[in-house]
N, C-alpha and C positions, 0 to 999 in steps of 0.2 A: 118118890122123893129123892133117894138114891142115884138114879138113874140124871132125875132134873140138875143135880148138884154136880153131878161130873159131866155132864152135857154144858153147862156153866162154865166148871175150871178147864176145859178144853176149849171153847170159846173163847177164856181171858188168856191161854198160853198161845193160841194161835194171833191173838192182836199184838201181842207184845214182840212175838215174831217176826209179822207186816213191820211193825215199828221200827224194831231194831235192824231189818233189809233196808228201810226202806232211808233211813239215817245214814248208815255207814256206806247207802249208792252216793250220797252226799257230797260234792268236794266243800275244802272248808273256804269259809268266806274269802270274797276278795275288797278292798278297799273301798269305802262307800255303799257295799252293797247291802241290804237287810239291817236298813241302818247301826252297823256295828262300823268300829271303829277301824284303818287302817289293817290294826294286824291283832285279832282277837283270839285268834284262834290256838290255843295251847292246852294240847290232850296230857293226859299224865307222865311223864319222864319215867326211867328205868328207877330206880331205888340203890342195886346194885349191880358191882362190877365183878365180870371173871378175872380171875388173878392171871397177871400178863407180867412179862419179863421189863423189869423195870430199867432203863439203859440211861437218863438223864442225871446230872447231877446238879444241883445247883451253886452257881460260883462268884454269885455277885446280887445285887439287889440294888438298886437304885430309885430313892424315895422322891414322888413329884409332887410339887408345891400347889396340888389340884384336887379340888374338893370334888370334880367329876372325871376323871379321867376318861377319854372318851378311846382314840386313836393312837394306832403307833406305826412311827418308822423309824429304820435303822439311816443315821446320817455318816456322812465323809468324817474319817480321824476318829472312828469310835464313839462319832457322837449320835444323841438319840434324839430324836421328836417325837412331844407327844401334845394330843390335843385335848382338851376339854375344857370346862367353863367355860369360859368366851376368850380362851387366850391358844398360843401357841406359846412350849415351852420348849429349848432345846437345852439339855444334859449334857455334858461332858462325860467321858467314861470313871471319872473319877467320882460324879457325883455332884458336884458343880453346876448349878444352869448359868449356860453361857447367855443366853436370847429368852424374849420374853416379847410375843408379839399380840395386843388388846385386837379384840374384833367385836362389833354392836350386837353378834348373835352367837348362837351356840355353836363351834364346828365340832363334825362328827367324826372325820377321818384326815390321812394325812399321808404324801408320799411324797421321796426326794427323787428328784430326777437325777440323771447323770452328770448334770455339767453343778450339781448341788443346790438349785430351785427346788421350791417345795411347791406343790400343789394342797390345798387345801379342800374338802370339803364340807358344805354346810347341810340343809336340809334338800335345799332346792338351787343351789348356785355353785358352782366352782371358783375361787382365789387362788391368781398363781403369783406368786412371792417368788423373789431372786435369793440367793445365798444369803445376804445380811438381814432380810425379813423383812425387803419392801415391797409394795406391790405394784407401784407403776401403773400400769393400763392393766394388770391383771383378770381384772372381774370381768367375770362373762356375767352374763342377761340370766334372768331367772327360769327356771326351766319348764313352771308350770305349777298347779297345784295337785294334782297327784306326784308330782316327784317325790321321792326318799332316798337319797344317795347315801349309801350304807360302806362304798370301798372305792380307792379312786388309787390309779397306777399311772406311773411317767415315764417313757424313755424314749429316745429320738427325737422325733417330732413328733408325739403322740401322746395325749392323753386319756384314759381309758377310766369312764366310772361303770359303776354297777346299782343301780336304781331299784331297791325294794318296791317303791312304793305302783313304778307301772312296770316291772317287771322285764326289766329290758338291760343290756348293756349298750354301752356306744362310745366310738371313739370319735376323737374329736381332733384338731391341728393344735400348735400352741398360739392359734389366732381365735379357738373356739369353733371354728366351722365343723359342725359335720359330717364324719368323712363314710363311717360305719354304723350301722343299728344292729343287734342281736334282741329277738324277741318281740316281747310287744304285741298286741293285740292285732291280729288282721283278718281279713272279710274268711268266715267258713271256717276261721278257728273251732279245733272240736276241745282242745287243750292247752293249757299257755305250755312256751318251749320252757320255763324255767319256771317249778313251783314253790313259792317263797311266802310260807303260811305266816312268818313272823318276822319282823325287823332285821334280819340277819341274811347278807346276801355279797359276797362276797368273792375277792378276782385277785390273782397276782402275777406277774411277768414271770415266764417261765425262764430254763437255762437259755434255749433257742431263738429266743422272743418273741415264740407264739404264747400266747392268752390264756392261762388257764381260770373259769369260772366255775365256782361252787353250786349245782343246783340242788340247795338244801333239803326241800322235800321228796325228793327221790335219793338222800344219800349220795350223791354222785359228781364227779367233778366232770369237766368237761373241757377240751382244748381244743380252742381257735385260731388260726393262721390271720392275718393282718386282713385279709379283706371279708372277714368274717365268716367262714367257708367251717366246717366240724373238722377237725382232725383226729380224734380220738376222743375216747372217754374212760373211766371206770367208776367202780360203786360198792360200796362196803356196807351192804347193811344187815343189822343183827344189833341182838343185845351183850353179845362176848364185845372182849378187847379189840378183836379183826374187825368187826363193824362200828358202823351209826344208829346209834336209835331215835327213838322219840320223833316228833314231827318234823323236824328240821335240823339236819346237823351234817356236816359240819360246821361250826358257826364262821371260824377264820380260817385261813390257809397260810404257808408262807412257803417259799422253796427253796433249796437247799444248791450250793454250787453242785454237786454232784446228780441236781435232778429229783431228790427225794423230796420227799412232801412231808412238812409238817401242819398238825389238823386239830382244831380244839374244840370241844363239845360242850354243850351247855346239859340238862342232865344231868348226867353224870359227868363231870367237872374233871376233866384233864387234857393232859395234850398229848401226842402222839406222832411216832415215827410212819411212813409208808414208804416201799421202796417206789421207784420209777415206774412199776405197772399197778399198784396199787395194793401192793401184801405188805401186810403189818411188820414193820421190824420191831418195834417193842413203845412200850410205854417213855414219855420224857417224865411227865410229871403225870403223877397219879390223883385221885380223888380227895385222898389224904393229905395231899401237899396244900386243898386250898381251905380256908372258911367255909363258914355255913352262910349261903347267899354269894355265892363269888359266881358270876356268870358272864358272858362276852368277854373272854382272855383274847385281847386282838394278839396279831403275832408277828415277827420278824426275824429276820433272819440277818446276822452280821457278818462284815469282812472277813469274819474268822471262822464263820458258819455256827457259831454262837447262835441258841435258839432265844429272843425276847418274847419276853410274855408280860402284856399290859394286865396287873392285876387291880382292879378296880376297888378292892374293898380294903385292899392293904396300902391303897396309893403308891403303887410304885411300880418300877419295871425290873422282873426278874429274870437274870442269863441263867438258862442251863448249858451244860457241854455234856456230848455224847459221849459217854463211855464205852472205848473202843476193845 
């Protein structure tokens, strides 16, 4: 009987074995597939953070008249955009909304161009809007129903989204057309180039004005030259202050006149200094700075090099300055 009984619990440790191989060979879902949703996929988050040198300060706070706050961008004279509900709203630095622009749907994100047009995006469409916040022939054609536009960048004649939902970047003219693809599913694919387990997928104009894009499930940002060509990379992962954990992070990016990267993580809730090749200069805002529930801090970078941080639960947009 003895004998029978551990010939048994040796059996049941060996299936749970198979199991547990046979799960984690797994990637995690992709959109439409095993009929789960979009973006289901969200393993447990770190708990806690190692103590890391705290260098931000905070120096202003600016409250938005928006019950979702979605997107942000740094605009011209100190002023800010930010998007959610179905409006665009722009701020003064005083605190002020100057503009206040209605749309029939929800936008997700938002960037100012150089000559101070805004591009817009939604789920599946891009809106480009002039400085006073009309849009003219703006609207491009819908993109599809797997689209997800999660980050959308402007400058030159260029505009640049980043698409969770198929997995791809792509730049575009400012007539819409086509010019570049990153990514995206092609014949004898063994693995997507960019893996984006959850809603969060994300790009911003470097100092150079090549393309730096976030590939959040490898931890790792990635920069691209104009005709979509790799030019470098790096990748921080871990559960200390120097890395990314959890399945997906960094969640936003934004870049700094001097090159450096600033990075905000969902998890464990803070944002973060990187120099130029990607070593941790210090913490801006720590875990402690935000709510319980405070997650997607988009992020921006001002004329001043003032770090913005869209905080969503607090409805508002807060400036830190780096403590030199």
């Amino acid at each position: 009987m003895k004998k029978a009984l551990q010939g048994l619990l040796a059996a049941a440790v060996a299936a749970v074995l198979v199991w547990v191989l046979v799960r984690s060979s797994q990637p995690p879902p992709r959109p439409g597939e095993r009929g789960v949703s979009a973006f289901d996929y969200t393993p447990a988050e770190p708990e806690a953070a190692e103590p890391a040198v705290v260098i931000g300060r905070e120096v202003r706070l600016l409250p938005v008249a928006l019950e979702e706050p979605r997107g942000l961008a740094a605009g011209p004279n100190g002023t800010v955009c930010v998007v959610g509900d179905s409006n665009l709203v722009v701020v003064a630095e005083d605190g002020a909304e100057l503009r206040r622009v209605a749309f029939e749907d929800a936008p997700a994100c938002v960037a100012v161009a150089d000559d101070g047009g805004m591009v817009v995006g939604f789920r599946k469409r891009l809106l480009l809007l002039d400085g006073a916040g009309s849009s003219g022939d703006g609207a491009w054609p819908v993109l599809g129903d797997r689209a997800f536009i999660t980050s959308v960048a402007a400058w030159g004649g260029s505009v640049v989204l980043a698409d969770a939902g198929r997995r791809v970047v792509e730049w575009y003219d400012r007539n819409g057309v086509l010019q570049v693809r990153i990514g995206g599913a092609s014949d004898g694919e063994k693995e997507p180039l960019f893996v984006v387990p959850s809603p969060y997928f994300d790009l911003a104009r470097g100092v150079d004005d090549t393309l730096w894009v976030v590939d959040p499930g490898r931890h790792a940002l990635r920069n691209y030259r104009m005709d979509g060509t790799l030019r470098g990379s790096w990748a921080a992962t871990g559960g200390g202050a120097e890395g990314f954990g959890g399945c997906c992070n960094p969640t936003h990016i934004a870049i700094r006149s001097d090159g450096t990267f600033v990075a905000s993580e969902k998890g464990i809730v803070r944002v973060k200094l990187y120099d130029e090749v990607g070593g941790l200069v210090g913490v801006v805002a720590g875990a402690e700075a935000f709510d319980a529930g405070t997650t997607g801090l988009d992020l921006a970078v001002d004329a001043r090099d003032r770090i913005l941080v869209l905080d969503r639960v607090r409805r508002s947009v807060r400036i830190f300055a780096i403590e030199e």
